[in-house]
N, C-alpha and C positions, 0 to 999 in steps of 0.2 A: 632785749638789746643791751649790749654792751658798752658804755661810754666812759671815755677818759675823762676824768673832769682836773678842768687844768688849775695853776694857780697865779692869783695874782688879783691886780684890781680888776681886770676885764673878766676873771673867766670866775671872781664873785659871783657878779650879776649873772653869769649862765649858770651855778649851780642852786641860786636863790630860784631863779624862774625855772628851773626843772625840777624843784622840792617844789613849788608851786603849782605847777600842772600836775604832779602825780596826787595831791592834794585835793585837784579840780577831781580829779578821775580822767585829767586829758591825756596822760600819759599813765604805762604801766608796765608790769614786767621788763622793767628796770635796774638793772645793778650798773652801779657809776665804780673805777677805779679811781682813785685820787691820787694826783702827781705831786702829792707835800702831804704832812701833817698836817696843816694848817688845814687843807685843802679836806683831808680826812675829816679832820675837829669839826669844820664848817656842815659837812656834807652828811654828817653822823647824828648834827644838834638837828637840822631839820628834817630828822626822817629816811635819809633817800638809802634805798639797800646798798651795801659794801660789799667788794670785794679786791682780789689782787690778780697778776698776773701769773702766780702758779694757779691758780682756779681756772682764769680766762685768758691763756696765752695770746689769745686773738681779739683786738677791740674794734666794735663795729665802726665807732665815729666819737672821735676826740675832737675837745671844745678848747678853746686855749686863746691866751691875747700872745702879742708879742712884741720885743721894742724893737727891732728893726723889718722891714721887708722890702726885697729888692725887686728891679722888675721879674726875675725868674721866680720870686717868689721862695727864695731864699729867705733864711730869719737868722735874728739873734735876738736868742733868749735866753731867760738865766738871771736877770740882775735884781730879780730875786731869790736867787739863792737856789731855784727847783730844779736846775738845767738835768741833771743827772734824772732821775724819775721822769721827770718830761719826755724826755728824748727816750727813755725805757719805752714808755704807756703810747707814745704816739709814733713812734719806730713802729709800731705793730698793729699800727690802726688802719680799718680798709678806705676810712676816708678821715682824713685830719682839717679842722674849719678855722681858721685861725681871725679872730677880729681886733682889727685897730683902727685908732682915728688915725686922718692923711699924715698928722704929723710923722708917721712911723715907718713913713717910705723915707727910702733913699736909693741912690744913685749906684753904690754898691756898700758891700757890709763893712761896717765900720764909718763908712761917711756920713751919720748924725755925730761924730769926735766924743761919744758916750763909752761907755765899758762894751768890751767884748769878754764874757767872764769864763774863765776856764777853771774849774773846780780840779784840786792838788790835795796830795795825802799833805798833813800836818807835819811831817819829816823832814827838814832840810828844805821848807819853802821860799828860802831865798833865794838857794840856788835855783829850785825850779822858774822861781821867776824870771832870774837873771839869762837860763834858756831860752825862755819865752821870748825875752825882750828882743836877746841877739837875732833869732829863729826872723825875725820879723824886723830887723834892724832897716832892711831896705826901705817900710813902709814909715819909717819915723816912727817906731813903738815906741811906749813908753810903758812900764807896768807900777802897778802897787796890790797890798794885800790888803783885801778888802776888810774894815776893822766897823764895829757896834758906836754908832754913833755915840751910846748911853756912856758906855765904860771906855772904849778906845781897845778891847780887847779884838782879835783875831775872830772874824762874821763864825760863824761855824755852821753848816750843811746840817739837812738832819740826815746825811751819810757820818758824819762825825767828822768832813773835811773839809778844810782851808778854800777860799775864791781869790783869783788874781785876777785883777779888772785889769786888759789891754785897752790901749789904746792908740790910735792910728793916723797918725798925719794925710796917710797916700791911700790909695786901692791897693790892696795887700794880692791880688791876682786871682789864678785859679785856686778854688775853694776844695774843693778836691784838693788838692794838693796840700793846700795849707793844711786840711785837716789831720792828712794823713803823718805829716812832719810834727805836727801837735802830740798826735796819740804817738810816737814811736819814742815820744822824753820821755823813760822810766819817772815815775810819782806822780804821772799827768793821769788823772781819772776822768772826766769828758770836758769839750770846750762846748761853748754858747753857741757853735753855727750848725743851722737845720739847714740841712741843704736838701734840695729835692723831695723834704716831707707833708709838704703843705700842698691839700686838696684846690682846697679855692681860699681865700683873704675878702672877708669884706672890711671895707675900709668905708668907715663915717666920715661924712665931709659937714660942714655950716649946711650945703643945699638938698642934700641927700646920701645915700651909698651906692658905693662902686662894689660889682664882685667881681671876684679877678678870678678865674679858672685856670686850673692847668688842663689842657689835653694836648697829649701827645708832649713834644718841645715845644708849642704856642702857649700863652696866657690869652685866654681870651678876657674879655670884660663887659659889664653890662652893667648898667647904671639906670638909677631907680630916685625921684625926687620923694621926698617925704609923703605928699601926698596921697602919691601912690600906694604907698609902702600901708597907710592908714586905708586904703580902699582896699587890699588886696592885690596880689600881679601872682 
């Protein structure tokens, strides 16, 4: 089996616990893609086989968190810096699991007022910003380039490029559309909104989790108390 393995604090903890079961012998015949370095470095220290997307064009099921999800199950992800690779590895997966705590719903994308990050070549990123902004002026944008808290230098992708965190006063609309107005600003390399990629969302709550399904245009959902969860369902 082929699995994406995502990056971030959430999708840690799924590639510690599946270096852990291949360890049990609970799992096997295993190769993980990694959507970062980091996510490589992690996944390389405990064991798990590697490989990439010219080997396995086709990934069976990517693990992944993500900082926004809307009710169609829409995301935005990226503000850590993976967007581009992410959206490569799980673009291509026959089922994508994406987990986050409730705080990471929202009403639509952008309305947690956090970064929408859109990853830009290092060339004349001002400008690119300053399209962005306008591109989205209706929604109350605001941009900046995202800089290393350590040094104050320019974040850098390990594509070798620039992030511009949006941000959104308003519902910025159809997402579709936005995206397509995004990719058409030459020096724009991908933005943060997954639309339509995501299989099912479980979402941890204080009392238990929720799984959110896509089939068809429906989200379905079905929710499970802890207890449960410890007895099996």
């Amino acid at each position: 089996m082929v699995v994406g393995l995502g990056t971030g604090s959430t999708a840690k903890h799924a590639v510690d616990r599946i270096a852990e079961l291949l360890r049990q012998g609970k799992l096997k015949d295993i190769v993980g893609v990694p959507t970062s370095t980091k996510t490589y470095d992690q996944a390389r220290s405990l064991g798990i086989p590697l490989s990439d997307l010219d080997s396995h064009p086709v990934v069976d099921l990517a693990i992944d968190g993500a900082d926004e999800v809307d009710a169609a199950l829409n995301l935005v992800k990226g503000r850590g810096g993976s967007l581009l690779r992410e959206k490569m590895v799980e673009s291509v997966s026959k089922k994508f699991i994406v987990i986050v705590d409730e705080s990471k719903l929202v009403k639509h994308v952008g309305g947690s007022g956090l970064a929408m990050p859109v990853e830009v070549i290092p060339f004349c990123w001002n400008h690119s910003l300053k399209r962005l902004v306008n591109l989205f002026a209706y929604a109350g944008c605001v941009g900046e380039l995202r800089k290393c808290a350590e040094n104050g230098k320019p974040s850098v992708t390990d594509n070798g490029n620039y992030v511009i965190d949006l941000y959104f006063e308003r519902d910025i609309g159809d997402l579709d559309e936005a995206s397509d107005a995004i990719l058409r600003l030459p020096g724009i390399v991908e933005h943060g909104m997954f639309i339509g990629l995501a299989s099912s969302v479980i979402v941890a709550s204080v009392s238990g989790i929720t799984i959110k399904t896509k089939v068809g245009n429906e989200v379905q959902a079905e929710s499970f108390c802890y207890s449960e969860l410890r007895n099996g369902f």
